[in-house]
N, C-alpha and C positions, 0 to 999 in steps of 0.2 A: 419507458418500458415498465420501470416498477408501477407506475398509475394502471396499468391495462393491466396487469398484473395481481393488483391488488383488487377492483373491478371482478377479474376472474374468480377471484377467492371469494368475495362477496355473494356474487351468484350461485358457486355451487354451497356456498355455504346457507344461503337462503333454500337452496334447492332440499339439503336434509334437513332445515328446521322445521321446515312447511311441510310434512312429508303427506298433508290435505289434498294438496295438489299443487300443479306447475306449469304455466303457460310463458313458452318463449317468442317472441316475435322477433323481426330485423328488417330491417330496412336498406337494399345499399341506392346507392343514387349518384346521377352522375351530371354535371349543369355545366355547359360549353357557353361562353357569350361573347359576340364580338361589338365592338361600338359600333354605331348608327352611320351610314354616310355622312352624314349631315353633320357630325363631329368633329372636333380637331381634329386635324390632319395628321398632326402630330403627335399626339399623346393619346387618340382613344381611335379616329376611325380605323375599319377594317383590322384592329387590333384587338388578340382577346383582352377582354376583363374580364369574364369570369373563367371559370378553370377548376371544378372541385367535384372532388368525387370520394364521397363518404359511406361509413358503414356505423347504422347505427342500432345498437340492438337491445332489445328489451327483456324483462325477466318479472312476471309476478308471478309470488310463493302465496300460498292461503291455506289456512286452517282453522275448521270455526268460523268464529268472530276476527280473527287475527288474520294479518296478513301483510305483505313487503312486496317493496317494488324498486326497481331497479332499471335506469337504462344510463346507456351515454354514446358518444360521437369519437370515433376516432376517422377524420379528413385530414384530405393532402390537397393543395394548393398547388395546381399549374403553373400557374398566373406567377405566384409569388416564391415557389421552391418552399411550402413548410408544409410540415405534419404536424399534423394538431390533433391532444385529446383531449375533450372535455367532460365531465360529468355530468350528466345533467339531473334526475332524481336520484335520489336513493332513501328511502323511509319505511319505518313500519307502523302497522295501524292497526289499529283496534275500535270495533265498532260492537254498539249493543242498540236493543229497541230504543233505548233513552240517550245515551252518551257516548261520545266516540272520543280517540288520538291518537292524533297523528305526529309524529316526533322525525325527524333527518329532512332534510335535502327534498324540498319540495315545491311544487309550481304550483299557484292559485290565481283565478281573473275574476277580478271586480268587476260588476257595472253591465248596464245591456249595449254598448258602443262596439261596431263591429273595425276596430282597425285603428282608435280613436281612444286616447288614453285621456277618462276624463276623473272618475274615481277609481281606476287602474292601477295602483300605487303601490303596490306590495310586490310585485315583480319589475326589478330593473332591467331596462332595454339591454340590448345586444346592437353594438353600434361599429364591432369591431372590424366588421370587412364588408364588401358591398354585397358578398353573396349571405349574409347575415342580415341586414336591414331590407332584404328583401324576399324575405323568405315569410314562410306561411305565418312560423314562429319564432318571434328574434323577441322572446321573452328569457329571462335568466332565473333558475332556481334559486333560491333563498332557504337559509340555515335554520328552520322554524319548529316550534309546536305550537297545533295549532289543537285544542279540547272545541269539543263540540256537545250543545244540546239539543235534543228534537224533541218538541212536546206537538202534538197535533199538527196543524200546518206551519207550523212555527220552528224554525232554526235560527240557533242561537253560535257563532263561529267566533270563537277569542285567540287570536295571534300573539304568539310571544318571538322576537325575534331578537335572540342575543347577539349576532355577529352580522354587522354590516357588510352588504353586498353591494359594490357602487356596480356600475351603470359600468359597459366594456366596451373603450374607445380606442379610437383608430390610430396611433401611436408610435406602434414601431416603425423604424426604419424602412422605406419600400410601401408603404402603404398610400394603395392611392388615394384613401378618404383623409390622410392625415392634411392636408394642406387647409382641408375645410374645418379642422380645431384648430391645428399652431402651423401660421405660414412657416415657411423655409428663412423667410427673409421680408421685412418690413423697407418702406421709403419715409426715410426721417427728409424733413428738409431745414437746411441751415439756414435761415435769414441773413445771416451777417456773413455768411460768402456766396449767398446767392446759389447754392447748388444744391442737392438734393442728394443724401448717401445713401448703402443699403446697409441694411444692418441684420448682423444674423441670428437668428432665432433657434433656441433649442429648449428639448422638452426638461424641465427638472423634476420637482418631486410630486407627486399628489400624496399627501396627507389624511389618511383616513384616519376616522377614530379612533382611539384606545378601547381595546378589546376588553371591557367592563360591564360592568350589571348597569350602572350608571348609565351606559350609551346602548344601551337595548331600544327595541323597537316594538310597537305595540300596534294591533287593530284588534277591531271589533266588527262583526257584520250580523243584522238583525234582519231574518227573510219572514217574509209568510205569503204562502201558495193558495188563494183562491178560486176559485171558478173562473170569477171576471178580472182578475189582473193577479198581477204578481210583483211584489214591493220588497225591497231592498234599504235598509241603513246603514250607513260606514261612521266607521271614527278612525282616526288613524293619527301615532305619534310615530315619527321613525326621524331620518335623513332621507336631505335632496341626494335622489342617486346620480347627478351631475356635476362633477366641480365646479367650483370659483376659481376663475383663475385669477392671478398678481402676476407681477413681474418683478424681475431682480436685473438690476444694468448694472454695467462692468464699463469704464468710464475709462479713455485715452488721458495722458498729460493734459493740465492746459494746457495754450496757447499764451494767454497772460498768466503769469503765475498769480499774481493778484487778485485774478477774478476767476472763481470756481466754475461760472459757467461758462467759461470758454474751454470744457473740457467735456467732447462731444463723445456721445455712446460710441463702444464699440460693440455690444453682444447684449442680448438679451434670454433670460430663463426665463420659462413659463412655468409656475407652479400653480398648484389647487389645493383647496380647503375645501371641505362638506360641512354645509351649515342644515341645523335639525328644523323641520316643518312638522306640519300638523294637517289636516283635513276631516271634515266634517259633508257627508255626501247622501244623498237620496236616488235612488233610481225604479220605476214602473216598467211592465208592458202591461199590455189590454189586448187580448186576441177580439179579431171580429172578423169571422167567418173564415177567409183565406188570407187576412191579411194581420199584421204586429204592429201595435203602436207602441213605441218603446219614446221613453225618457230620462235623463241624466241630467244631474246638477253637483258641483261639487263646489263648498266654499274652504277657500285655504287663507287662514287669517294671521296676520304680519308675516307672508311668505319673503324669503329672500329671493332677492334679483341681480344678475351681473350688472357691474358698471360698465357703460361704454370704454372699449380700449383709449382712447385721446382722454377720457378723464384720468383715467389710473396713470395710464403714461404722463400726461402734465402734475399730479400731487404726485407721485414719485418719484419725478427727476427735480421739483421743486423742493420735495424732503433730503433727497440726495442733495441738492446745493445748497441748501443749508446747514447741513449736515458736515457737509467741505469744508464752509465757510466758518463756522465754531466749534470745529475739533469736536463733535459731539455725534452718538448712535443718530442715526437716518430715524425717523419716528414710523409707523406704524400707517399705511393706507389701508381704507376700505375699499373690499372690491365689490361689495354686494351692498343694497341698499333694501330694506324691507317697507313692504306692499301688500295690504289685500285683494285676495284675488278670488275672482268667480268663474267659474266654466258649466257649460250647458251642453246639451245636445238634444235633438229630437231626432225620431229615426222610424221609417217606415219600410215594412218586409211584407212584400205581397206574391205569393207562392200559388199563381195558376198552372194549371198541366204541362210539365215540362219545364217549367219557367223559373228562375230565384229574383226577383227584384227587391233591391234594398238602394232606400236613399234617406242621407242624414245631411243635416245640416250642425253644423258645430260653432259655438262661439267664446272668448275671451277676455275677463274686462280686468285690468289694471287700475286700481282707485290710486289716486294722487297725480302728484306731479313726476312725470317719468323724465325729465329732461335729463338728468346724468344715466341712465340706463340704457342697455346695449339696446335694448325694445325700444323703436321706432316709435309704435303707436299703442295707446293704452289699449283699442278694443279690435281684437283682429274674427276674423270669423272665417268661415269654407266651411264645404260641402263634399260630401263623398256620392259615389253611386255605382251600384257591381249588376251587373246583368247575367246571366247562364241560362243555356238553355242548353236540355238533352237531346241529343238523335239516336237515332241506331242503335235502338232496342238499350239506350242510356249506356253507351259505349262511348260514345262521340260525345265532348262537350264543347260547345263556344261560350267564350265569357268574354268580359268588359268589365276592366275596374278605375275607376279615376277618382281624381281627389285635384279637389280646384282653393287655391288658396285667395280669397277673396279682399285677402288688402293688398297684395302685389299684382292678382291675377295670375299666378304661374299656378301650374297644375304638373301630376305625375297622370299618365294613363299608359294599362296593363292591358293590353290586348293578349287572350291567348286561347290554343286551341290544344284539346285534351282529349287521347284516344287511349282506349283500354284494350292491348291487345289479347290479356288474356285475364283473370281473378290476379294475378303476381304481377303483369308485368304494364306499366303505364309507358304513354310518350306524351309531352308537352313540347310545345312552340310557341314562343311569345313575342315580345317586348316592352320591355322597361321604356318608356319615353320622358323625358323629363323637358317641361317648355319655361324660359324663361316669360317674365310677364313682359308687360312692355315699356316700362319705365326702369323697374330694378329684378335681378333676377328670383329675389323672393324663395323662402324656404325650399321648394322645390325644383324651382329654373336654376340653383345655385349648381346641380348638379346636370347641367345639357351636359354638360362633354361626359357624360357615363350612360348618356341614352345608347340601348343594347338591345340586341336582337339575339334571344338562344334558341338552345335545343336542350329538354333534361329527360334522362331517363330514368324511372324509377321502379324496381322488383321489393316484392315486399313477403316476406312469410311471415 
């Protein structure tokens, strides 16, 4: 309450600074989803997953050169019994023929990648609930200032970000993405009694940075607008907005007193660390006639990497039994291992009568040797591709969205149908499908049992 609260104050307090002018928007919306036949039986078919229906509402003040803006999200969860508010912009800005800034609570997107984070990097995902990871925008605000300069076709954009925003994962209690970060419960198995136990898994701490000048965040972007194409530069110093996880076991009596490692897990914590990266990134298009040819490269140099769970688990129950065995502190594992890394995309947008066609291909390469790392294979790659077309007088729309993961073969694809009853009032029908490949289920197939069929409705002033 005090958040919406304070929210309140904000806006009417922007509303007599600005006394320029005042433009309100809002949005409410309402997303019903049940799981796929084809689903577990158990746990998702004919079962809702989604469940959310939200009001989100917006506020820019202007005056002059000046002006502020403001919005955020206050939803209620069906599915899960919670109310949630969250903020999402809030900043004021100042702009002139030559130089502009922007200071609070703001969202910025890198790169010409439609849905594909390749020099993307300045805004952290939103990963917190399933109607979050698949929404238009499951980008997160960041605490920044960001000074700008325009000399002719040329912008010049410098990022200062003092306070670390991690990435917003699926976590609490009741959450059904949480299984896909920290199981509920691992299978250890004992060689020396031939059986196999379960051991229970719970979340401990994530450790973010110390709130210092020291661990600030930094980019830079260098455009320029020509006739025949349009080019982009990145530099970027910040934090991975993902943690590293470790583990911490909590260890039964032995069995021999003599011998430390006969003294099998009982429990495990999952904690995280955020380790700081870097990026260095270029991205074009080139219009030709009715069609976009767009590019992205982005190189990230000694980025860090998760270690595979079975390594971290074998050095730290092997530091642990040493540890037993000479009365001495457990030593220190690593859980990430640094790698350079490169990513790409090429992407094509051809816009005939009525029509949106876009298709990109995406890839990945990991230099060295990855064998302790959770990544399978050094160089993964996929392809996206979105279809729409308008009817009735651009009321009616059909689309088609997929995305095919090319080292597993598993794919998501977004079938949906979009009618506009009136300027305010929308209705969409879809589904989420999620196909595993046919060997492993792969970034995408990880999630069939959440394949969903909805209904969303949306009024907007």
């Amino acid at each position: 309450m005090k958040k919406i609260i304070f929210l309140g104050l904000i806006l009417l307090l922007g509303g007599k600074a600005f006394a320029g002018g005042l433009d309100f928007s809002a949005d409410v919306q309402s997303l019903w989803g049940v799981g796929a036949p084809w689903t577990n039986e158990e746990t998702s078919a004919g079962k809702f997953l989604l469940g959310t229906t939200s009001f989100s509402p917006s506020l820019n003040a202007y005056a002059g050169n000046s002006s502020a803006f403001a919005n955020g999200t206050i939803s209620y969860d069906a599915v899960s019994n919670f109310l949630d508010f969250s903020l999402g912009e809030l900043w004021v800005d100042y702009s002139s023929a030559f130089w502009g800034l922007r200071v609070g609570r703001q969202k910025t997107a890198w790169g010409k990648a439609d849905g594909i984070d390749i020099t993307n990097v300045i805004c952290p995902s939103d990963m917190s609930s399933f109607s979050a990871i698949t929404s238009d925008d499951s980008k997160l605000a960041v605490d920044a200032l960001r000074f700008s300069v325009t000399k002719d076709a040329f912008t010049v954009d410098a990022y200062w970000i003092p306070f670390f925003t991690p990435a917003a994962l699926p976590l609490n209690e009741g959450n059904s993405l949480k299984k896909f970060i920290v199981p509920s419960s691992i299978a250890f198995p004992v060689s020396s009694l031939g059986t196999v136990i379960n051991i229970p898994v719970s979340v401990g701490n994530l450790f973010k940075p110390e709130c210092s000048l020291k661990n600030g965040e930094y980019g830079i972007k260098l455009s320029g607008y020509f006739s025949a194409l349009d080019v982009s530069l990145y530099g970027y110093y910040g934090w991975d907005d993902n943690p590293f996880l470790g583990y911490e076991i909590s260890y039964g009596n032995p069995s021999d007193p003599g011998d430390p490692t006969t003294a099998l897990p009982q429990g495990i914590k999952v904690n995280g660390t955020y380790k700081r990266m870097s990026m260095v990134g270029i991205d074009f298009a080139i219009p030709v006639n009715q069609t976009v040819i767009r590019a992205e490269t982005a190189f990230f140099p000694q980025r860090y990497f998760q270690k595979s769970n079975e390594k971290i688990m074998s050095q730290r129950m092997s530091a642990d039994y040493y540890a037993m065995a000479t009365g001495t502190t457990p030593g220190k594992v690593e859980v990430a291992e640094q790698h350079n890394e490169l990513s790409a995309l090429v992407g094509l947008d051809w816009m005939p009568s009525g029509w949106t066609i876009t298709a990109q291909y995406y890839c990945d390469y990991v230099f060295g040797n990855i064998d302790s790392l959770e990544r399978s294979k050094a160089y993964t790659h996929g392809a996206t591709l979105s279809v729409s077309k308008s009817l009735v007088n651009e009321t009616l729309e059909l689309g088609l969205n997929a995305l095919m993961n090319f080292t597993d073969f598993d794919s998501l694809i977004n079938p949906t149908v979009k009618y506009s009853l009136s300027d305010e009032i929308a209705l969409e029908t879809g589904a989420f499908i999620f196909l595993p490949g046919p060997q492993n289920d792969g970034k995408y197939g990880a999630y069939k049992d959440l394949s969903t069929i909805y209904i969303k409705v949306k009024f907007s002033l």
